[in-house]
Structure formats: structure tokens, C-alpha cells
C-alpha positions as CSV (number, residue, x, y, z in Angstrom):
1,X,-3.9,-16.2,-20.2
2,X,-0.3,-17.3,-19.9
3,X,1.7,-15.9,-17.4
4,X,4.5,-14.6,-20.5
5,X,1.5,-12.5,-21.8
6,X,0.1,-11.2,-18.6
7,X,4.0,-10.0,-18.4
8,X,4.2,-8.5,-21.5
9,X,0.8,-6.5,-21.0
10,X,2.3,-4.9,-17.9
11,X,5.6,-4.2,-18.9
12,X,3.6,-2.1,-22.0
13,X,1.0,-0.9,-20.1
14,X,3.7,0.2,-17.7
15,X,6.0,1.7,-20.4
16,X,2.5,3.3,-22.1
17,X,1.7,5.0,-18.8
18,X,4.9,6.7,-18.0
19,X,4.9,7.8,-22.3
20,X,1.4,9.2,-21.9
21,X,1.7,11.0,-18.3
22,X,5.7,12.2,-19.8
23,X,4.3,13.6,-23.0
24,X,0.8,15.3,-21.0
25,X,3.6,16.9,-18.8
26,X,5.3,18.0,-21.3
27,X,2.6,20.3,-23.2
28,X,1.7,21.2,-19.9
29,X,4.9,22.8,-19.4
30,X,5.4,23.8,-22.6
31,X,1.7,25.9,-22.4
32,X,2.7,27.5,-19.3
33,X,6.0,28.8,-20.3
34,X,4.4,30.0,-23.5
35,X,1.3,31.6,-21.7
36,X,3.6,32.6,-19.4
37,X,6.3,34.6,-22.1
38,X,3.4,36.3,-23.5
39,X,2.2,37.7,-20.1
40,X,5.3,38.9,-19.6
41,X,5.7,40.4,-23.6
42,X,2.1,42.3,-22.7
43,X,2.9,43.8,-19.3
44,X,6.1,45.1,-21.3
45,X,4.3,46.5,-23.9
46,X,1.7,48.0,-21.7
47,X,4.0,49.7,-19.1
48,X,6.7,50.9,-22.1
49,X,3.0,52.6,-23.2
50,X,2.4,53.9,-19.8
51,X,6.1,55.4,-19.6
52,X,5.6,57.1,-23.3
53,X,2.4,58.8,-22.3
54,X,3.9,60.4,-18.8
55,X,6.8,61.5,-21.2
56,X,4.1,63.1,-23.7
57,X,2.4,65.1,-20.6
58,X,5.3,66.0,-18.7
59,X,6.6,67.1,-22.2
60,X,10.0,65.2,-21.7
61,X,12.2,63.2,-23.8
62,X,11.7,59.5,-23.4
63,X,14.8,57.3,-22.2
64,X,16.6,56.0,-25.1
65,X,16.1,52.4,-25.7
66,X,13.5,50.3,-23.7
67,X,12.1,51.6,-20.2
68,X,11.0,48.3,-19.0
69,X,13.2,46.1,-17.0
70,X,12.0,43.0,-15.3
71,X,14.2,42.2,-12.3
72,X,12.2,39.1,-11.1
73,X,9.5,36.9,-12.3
74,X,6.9,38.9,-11.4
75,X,8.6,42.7,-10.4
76,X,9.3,45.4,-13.0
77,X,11.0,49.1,-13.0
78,X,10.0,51.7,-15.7
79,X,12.4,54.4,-15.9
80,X,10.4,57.8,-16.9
81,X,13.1,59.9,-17.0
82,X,11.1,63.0,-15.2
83,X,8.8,63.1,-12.1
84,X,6.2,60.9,-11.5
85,X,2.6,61.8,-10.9
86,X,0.8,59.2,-8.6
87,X,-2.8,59.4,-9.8
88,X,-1.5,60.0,-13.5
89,X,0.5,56.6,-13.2
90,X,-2.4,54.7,-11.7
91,X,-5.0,56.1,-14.1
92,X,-2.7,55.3,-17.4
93,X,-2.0,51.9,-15.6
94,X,-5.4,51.1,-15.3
95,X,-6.8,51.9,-18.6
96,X,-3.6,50.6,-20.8
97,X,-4.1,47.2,-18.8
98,X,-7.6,47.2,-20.0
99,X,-6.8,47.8,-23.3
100,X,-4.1,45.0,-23.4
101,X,-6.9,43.2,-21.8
102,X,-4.5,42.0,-18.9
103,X,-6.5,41.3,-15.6
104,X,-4.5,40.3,-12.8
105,X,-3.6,42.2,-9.2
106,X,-0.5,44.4,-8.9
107,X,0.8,46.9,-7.1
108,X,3.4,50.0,-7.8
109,X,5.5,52.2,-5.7
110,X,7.4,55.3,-6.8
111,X,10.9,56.2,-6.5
112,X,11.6,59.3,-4.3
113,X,15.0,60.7,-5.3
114,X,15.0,63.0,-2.2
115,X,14.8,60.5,0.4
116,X,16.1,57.2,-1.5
117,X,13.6,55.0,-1.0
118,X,10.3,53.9,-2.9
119,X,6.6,55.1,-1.7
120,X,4.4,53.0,-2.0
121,X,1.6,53.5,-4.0
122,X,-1.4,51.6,-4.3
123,X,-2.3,48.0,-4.7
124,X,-5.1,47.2,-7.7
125,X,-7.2,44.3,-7.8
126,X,-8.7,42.5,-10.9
127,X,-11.6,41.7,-8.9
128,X,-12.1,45.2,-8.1
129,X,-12.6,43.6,-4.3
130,X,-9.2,45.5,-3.1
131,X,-8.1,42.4,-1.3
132,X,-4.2,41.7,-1.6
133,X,-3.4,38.7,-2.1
134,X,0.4,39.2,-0.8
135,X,2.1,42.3,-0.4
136,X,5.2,43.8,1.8
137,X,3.9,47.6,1.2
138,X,7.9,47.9,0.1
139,X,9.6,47.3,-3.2
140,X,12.7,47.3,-3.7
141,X,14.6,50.1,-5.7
142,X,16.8,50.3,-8.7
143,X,19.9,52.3,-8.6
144,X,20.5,52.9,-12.3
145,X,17.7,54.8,-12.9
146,X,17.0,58.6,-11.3
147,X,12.9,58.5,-11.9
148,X,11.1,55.3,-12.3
149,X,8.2,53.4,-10.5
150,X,8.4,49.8,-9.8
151,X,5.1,47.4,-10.4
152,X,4.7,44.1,-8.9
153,X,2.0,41.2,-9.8
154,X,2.0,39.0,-6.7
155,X,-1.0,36.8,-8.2
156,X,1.0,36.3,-11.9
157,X,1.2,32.7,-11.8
158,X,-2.5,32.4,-10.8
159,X,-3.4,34.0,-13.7
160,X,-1.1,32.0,-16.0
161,X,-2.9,28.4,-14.4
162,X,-6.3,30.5,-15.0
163,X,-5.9,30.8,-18.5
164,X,-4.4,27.2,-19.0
165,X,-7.4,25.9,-16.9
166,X,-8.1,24.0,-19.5
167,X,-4.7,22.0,-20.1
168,X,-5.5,21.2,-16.3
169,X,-8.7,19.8,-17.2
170,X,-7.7,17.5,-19.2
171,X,-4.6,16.6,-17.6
172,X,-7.5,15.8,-14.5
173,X,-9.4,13.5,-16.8
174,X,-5.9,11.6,-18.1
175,X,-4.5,10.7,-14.6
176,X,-8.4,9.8,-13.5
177,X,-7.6,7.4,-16.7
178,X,-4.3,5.9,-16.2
179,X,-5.4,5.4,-12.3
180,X,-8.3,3.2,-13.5
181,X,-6.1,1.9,-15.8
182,X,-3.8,1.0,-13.1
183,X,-6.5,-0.5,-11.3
184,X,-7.6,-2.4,-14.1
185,X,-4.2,-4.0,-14.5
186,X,-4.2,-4.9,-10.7
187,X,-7.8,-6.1,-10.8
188,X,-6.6,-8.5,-13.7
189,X,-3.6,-9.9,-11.8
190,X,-5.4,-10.4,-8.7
191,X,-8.3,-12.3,-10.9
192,X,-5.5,-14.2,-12.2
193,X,-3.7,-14.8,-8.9
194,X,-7.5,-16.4,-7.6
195,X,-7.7,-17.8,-10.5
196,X,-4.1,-20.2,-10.2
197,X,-5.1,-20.4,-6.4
198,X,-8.8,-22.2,-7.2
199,X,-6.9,-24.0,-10.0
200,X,-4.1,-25.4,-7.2
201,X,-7.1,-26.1,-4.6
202,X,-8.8,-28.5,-7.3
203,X,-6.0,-30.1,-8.1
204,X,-4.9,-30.6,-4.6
205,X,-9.0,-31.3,-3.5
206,X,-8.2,-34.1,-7.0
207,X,-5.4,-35.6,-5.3
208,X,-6.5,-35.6,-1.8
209,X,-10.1,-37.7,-2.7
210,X,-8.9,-39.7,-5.9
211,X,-6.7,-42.0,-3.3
212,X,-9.0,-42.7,-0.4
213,X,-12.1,-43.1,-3.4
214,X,-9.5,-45.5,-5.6
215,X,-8.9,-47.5,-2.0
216,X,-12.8,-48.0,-1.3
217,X,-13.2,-49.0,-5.0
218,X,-10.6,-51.8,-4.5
219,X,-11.6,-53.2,-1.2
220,X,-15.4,-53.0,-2.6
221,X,-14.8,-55.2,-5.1
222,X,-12.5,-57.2,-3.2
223,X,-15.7,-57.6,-0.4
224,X,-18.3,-58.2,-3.3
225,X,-16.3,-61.6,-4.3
226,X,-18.5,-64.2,-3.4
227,X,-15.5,-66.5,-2.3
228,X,-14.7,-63.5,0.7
229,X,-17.3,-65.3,2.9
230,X,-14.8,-68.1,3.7
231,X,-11.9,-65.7,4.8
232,X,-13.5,-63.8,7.5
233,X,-10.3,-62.4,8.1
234,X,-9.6,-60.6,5.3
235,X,-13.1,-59.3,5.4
236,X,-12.7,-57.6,8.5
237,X,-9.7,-56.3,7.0
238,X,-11.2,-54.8,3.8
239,X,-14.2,-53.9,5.8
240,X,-11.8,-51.5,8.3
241,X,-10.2,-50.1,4.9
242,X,-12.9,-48.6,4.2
243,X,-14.3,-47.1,6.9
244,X,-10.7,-45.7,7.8
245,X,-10.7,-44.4,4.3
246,X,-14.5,-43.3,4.5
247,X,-13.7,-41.4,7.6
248,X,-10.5,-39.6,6.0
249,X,-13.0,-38.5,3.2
250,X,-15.3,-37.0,6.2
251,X,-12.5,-35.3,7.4
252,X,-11.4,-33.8,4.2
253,X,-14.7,-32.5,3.6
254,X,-15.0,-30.9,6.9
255,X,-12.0,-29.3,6.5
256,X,-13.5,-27.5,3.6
257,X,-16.8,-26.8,4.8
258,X,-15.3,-25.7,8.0
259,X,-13.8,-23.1,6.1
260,X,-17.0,-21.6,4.1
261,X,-18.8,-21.9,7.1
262,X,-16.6,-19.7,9.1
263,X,-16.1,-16.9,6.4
264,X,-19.8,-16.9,5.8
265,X,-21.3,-16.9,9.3
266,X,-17.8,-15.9,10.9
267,X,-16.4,-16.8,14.7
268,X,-18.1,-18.1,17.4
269,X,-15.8,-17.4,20.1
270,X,-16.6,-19.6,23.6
271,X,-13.8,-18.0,25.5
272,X,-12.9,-19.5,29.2
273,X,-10.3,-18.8,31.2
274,X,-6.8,-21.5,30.3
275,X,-4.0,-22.1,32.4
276,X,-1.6,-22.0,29.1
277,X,1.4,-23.8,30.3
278,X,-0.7,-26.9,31.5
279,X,-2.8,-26.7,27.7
280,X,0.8,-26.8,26.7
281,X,2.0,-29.9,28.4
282,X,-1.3,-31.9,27.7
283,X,-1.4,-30.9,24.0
284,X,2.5,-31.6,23.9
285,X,1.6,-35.1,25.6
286,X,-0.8,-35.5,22.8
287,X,2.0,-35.1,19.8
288,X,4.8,-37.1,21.6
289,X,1.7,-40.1,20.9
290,X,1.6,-39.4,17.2
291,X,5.2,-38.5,16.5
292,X,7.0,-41.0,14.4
293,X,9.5,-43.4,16.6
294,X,12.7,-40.9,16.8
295,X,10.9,-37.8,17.0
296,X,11.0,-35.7,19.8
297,X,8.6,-33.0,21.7
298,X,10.0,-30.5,23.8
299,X,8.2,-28.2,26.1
300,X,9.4,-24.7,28.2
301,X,7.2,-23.2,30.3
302,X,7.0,-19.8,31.9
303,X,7.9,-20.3,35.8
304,X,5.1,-18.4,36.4
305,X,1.6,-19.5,35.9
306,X,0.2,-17.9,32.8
307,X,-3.4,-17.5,32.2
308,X,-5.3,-16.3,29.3
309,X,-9.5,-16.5,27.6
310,X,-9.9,-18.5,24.6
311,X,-12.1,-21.1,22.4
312,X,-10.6,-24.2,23.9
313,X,-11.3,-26.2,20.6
314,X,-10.0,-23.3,18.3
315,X,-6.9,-23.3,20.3
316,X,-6.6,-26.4,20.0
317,X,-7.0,-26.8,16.2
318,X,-3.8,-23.9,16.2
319,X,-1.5,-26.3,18.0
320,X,-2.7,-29.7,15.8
321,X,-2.7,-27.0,12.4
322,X,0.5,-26.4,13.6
323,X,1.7,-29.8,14.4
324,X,0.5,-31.7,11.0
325,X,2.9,-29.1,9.3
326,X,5.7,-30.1,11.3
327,X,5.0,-33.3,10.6
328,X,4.1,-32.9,6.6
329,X,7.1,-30.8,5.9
330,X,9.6,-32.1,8.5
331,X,12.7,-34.8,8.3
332,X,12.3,-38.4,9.5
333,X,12.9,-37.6,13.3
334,X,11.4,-34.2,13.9
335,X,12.4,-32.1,16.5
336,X,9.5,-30.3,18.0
337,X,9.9,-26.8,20.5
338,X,7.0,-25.7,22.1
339,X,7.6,-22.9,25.0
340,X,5.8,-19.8,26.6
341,X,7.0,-16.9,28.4
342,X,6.1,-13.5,29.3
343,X,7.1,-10.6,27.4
344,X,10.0,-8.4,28.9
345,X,12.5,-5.9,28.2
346,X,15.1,-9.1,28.0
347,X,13.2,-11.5,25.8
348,X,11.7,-9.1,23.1
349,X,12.7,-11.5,20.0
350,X,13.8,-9.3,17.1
351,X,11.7,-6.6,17.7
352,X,8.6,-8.1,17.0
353,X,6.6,-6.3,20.2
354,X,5.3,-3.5,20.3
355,X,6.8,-1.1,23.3
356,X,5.2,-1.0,26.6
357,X,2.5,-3.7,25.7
358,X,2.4,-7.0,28.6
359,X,2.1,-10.0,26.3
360,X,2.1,-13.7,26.8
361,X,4.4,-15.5,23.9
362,X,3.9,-19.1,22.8
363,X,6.6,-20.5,20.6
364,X,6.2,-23.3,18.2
365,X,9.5,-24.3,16.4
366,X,10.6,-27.1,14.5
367,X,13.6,-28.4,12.8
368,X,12.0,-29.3,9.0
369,X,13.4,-27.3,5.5
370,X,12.3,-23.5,6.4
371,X,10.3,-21.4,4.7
372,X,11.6,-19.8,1.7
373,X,11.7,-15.9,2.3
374,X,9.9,-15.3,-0.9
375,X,6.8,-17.2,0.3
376,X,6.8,-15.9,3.9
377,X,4.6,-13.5,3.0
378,X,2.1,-15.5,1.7
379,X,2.0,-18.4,3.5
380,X,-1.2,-17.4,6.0
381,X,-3.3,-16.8,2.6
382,X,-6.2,-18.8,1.6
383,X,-5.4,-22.2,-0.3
384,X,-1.7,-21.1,-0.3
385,X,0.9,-24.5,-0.7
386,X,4.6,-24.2,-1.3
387,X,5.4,-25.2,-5.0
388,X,6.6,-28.4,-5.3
389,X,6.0,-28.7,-9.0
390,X,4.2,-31.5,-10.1
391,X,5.0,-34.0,-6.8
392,X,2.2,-34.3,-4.8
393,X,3.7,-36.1,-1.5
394,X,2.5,-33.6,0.7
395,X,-1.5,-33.7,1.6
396,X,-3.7,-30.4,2.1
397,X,-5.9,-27.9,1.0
398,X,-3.4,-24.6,2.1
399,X,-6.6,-24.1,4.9
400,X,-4.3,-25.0,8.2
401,X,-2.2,-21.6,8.3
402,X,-5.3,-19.3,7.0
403,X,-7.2,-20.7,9.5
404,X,-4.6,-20.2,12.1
405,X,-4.2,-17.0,11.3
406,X,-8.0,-15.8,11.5
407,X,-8.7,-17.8,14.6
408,X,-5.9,-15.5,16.1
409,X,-6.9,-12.6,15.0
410,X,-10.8,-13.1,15.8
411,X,-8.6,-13.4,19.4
412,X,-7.4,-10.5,19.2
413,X,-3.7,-12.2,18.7
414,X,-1.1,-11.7,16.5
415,X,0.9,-14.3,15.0
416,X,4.3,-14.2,12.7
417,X,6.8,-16.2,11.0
418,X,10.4,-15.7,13.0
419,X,12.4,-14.4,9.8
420,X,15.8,-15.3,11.9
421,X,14.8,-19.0,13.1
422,X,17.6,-20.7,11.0
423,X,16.4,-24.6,10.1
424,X,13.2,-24.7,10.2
425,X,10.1,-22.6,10.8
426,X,9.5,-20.8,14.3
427,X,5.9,-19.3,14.6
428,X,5.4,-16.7,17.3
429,X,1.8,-16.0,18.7
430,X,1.5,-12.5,20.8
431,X,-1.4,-12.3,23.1
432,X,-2.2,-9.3,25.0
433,X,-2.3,-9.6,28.6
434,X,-5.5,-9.0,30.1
């Protein structure tokens, strides 16, 4: 699938997602405010009814207009207009909210006109279990009318989600579906991602063999001419091709089997103690051998003696994995930086370190093109290369850095790319001091 319409799928599967969860929200909404209006409509109905039968037995005129006024979301005053019985109220509050079939918890106090200030009544559970759910034994009174009682249903909007339980349902089973939809999406991108990177690594695995194979083919035939024998010379010659170019195939191919070796059987770690800064001078001595005429290796050492307990071959392959990129990516005359130091509060470099931790540093700079920023990140993967379009002048699988980085953290090591290095790339490898 082309990378335009693995775009174009996102982008409206995106644009779907937000449509559907933005119109689910909506009739969510929409059903609560409704379920929640005609709540509200009942209760009125049902206490104006309460306030006309108290009227009817205390033989009184009822209040002109309506009793009911709802102060808050969930408190209400009903003006009666005469005194207030307290188990006449409860009883005709009871059975009129039973009638209007409404079943959620409340509580009432009545106003007391000869000391100002509500008594508290009673608080009724649906349940029947008596268990108040939230309630400040006070409510507060209402000065514009002489004999009321005020009501209160502290569990209103439990009940409104109750009876909308089913909108929740399937607003449960919608996000359950856009989130495996989501992951669906990812799952494709990442196959597709794998799929690029396998695509790359045969190419590159194309590349790498077709010259050394088309160099044997050459000097084979070349060495199957009968009239060879009388230049014994160019025999030897033709006869060294190949087995330089037969060994650069065996290395090639332990490269990758290295690889699926390791992530299928993992690490075997024979740690010994190092002295780092003389590892550091000898491997140094080791690349000023094989760096082009022009190039040059530098090396700073801790004063102090640093040792640490590592795989002295996998250590090893970090500094030559290392090296070979220098080398691959960098100018004519490279410029090589090795150095090591303790960690202290004075050389923390940009943060990197977490506080309070002893650390050993070893520093491996160079002076090639950088690392673009928008590939730092992926740089350590598996079979990773820098674009370079269709110019293949730089040799590799992308195995050097992924196996840098897993040898270091099978150490128990961390390693980073120094975001702030300027020219070039400037790799940093923590380890802990034991």
C-alpha cells in the first residue's frame, strides 16, 4: 500500500473518529438534559400535589400561582400558605412520589416562623435502607415565603445516569470500538513500518553480496583460462581476490546471524574486571592503524584509574561498531575523540544523569555530517540506515547501533546521542559505578 493512501486512511479514520465519539456525546448530552428536565417537571408536579392536599386538610386557600420553586439543581421550596404538619408532609410525600413513580432519596425540613430557621425533618431513601447518601441536616430558608418546607434530592443525578444506563452502555461498547480501531490503525502502520524496514535490509543485504559475488565471478573465470598457468603472478593475484572477497562474504553473513542468534538465545555476558582507560588507549592504538592517512585519533583519560565488569569482546565490538561509522559516514580526514571521566556535579553534560548516581562516562565523538534530529530517535532501531535515496556508497545492514545499544543495556548501561554536539555525532555511554 502506498504511503499517499496509508495517509489518506488515517487522516479519515481520524476525522471519522472524532465525528462518531462528537455525535455519541452529543445524544448523550442531549438524553441527560432531557431525562433530566422531566425529573425536574415530575418532582414539580408531585410536590405542587403535595402542597394542594395540605391546603385541602388544613382547609386553607392555596397560594396563587405555582408553589414550587427550585432554587438549585437539586433543592426546592413549596410555599403552603398555613402550618405544616410533619407526618402529614412525609406521608403525602411518600405516596405522591410513588404515584409519579419517582424513586430517588431526598430529604425535607420545615420552616419555623417562630424561630427563623428550618427543622429538619427526615431523610427518605428509595432503597428503603435509610442510608444518606449526603446530607448537612440544614437547608437553607426562603425569605419570601411565611410557611413552606424545603426538599432536597442529594442522589438526583444518580438517578438521571440510572435511567440513561443504557446510553452509557452503548457509549461503553463505541469507545471499546474506536480504541481497537485505533489500535488497528497503529497495528497497520507499524506492519507497514517492518514491512519498508525488511524491504531496506534486502536491498541493502542485495547490494552488500552482489559486489563481492560479481568480484569472485570475474577472477573465477579469469583463473579458469587455461593460458593463467604461465602468469603465476596474476594467479596469486586473482587467487587472493577471492579469498579476500570470500572472507568479506563470511563476515557479512556473521553479522546477520550474529544478530538472530542473539535475539533468539539472548546475551551471554563473560564479565571481568577492565581497567577502562588502558581498553581505551589500546583500542584507540588499534584505529589510529586503520584510519585513512590524515585522520586523527584522540584520547582523554580520567586521571584517576577507572575500573569497570564487562564482556571484553562485546565491548570491544561497541568501540569497532562505533568506529566503522565514523569512518562510513565521516569526511576524508576524520577526526576521532575518545575520552572517559567520572561523573560529577561539574561535568554533568546537558543533563543527561540522573542526580546522585556515581557513573563512569566514555565519550566517542567525531567530526562527520551529524545526525539529522528527525532520525535521532531512530537510529538505535533494528535495520535502521539514514536515507540516502537511491545511492548506495555507504555499506551495512543498520545492525552496528542496534547491537550497540542491546549490548549496553544487557550491561546494565545507558547510552545516548549528545543532541548539542554540533558537527558530527557525540555518543555518550553511562555506566553505573559499582
Amino acid at each position: 500500500m502506498r504511503r499517499h493512501t496509508i495517509r489518506l486512511v488515517v487522516i479519515l479514520g481520524a476525522i471519522s473518529i472524532v465525528g462518531i465519539i462528537s455525535v455519541q456525546t452529543y445524544f448523550l448530552i442531549k438524553a441527560w438534559n432531557i431525562r433530566e428536565k422531566e425529573l425536574n417537571q415530575s418532582i414539580v408536579i408531585s410536590l405542587k400535589t403535595v402542597a394542594e392536599k395540605i391546603c385541602r386538610l388544613n382547609q386553607t386557600v392555596p397560594p396563587a400561582g405555582n408553589p414550587v420553586r427550585q432554587l438549585s439543581s437539586n433543592y426546592f421550596v413549596v410555599d403552603i400558605n398555613s402550618p405544616i404538619d410533619v407526618n402529614v408532609l412525609e406521608h403525602y410525600l411518600k405516596s405522591t412520589f410513588e404515584q409519579m413513580n419517582i424513586k430517588t432519596d431526598y430529604e425535607y425540613a420545615i420552616y419555623d416562623c417562630h424561630t427563623d430557621r428550618m427543622v429538619y425533618g427526615n431523610y427518605i431513601s428509595a432503597s428503603g435502607s435509610g442510608e444518606k447518601i449526603k446530607s448537612g441536616n440544614t437547608l437553607p430558608k426562603y425569605s419570601e415565603y411565611l410557611y413552606y418546607f424545603g426538599i432536597r434530592f442529594p442522589a438526583l443525578r444518580r438517578t438521571v445516569a440510572g435511567d440513561i444506563t443504557i446510553l452509557f452502555f452503548f457509549t461503553s461498547i463505541l469507545i471499546i470500538s474506536v480504541i481497537f480501531f485505533v489500535y488497528a490503525i497503529l497495528v497497520i502502520l507499524r506492519q507497514k513500518r517492518l514491512s519498508e524496514m525488511q524491504k531496506d535490509f534486502i536491498n541493502n543485504m542485495t547490494h552488500e553480496f552482489k559486489t563481492p559475488i560479481s568480484t569472485v565471478n570475474i577472477s573465477a573465470d579469469v583463473i579458469t583460462n587455461p593460458g593463467i598457468l604461465k602468469d603465476p603472478e596474476r594467479l596469486f593475484k586473482y587467487g587472493s581476490i577471492i579469498k579476500q572477497e570470500n572472507m568479506r562474504l563470511d563476515l557479512l553473513v556473521a553479522e546477520v546471524l550474529q544478530i538472530a542468534h542473539i535475539e533468539k538465545n539472548g546475551f551471554r555476558l563473560k564479565k571481568e574486571a577492565i581497567d577502562l582507560n588502558e581498553f581505551v588507549r589500546t583500542v584507540a592504538g588499534t584505529f589510529r592503524e586503520q584510519i585513512r592517512p590524515g585522520g586523527v585519533v584522540e584520547v582523554t583519560t580520567d586521571p584517576e584509574a577507572i575500573t569497570i565488569y564487562a564482556d571484553i569482546i562485546h565491548i570491544t565490538n561497541i568501540f569497532h561498531n562505533l568506529f566503522e561509522n565514523a569512518i562510513k559516514f565521516g569526511p576524508e580526514n576524520p577526526e576521532i575523540r575518545i575520552s572517559t571521566y567520572r561523573k560529577t556535579s561539574s561535568n554533568i553534560w546537558n543533563g543527561i544523569f540522573r542526580n546522585g548516581e556515581k557513573a563512569v562516562c566514555i565519550v566517542f565523538s567525531d567530526n562527520g555530517p551529524g545526525i539529522d534530529p528527525k532520525y535521532r530517535k531512530r537510529i538505535f532501531q533494528k535495520f535502521f540506515r539514514i536515507p540516502s535515496g537511491n545511492v548506495h556508497d555507504v555499506k551495512g545492514f543498520g545492525l552496528g547501533l542496534y547491537y550497540v545499544r542491546n549490548i549496553c543495556q544487557v550491561h546494565g548501561w545507558k547510552i545516548s546521542l549528545n543532541p548539542d554536539s554540533g558537527r558530527g555525532a557525540s555518543f555518550i555511554i553511562e555506566i553505573p559505578e559499582q
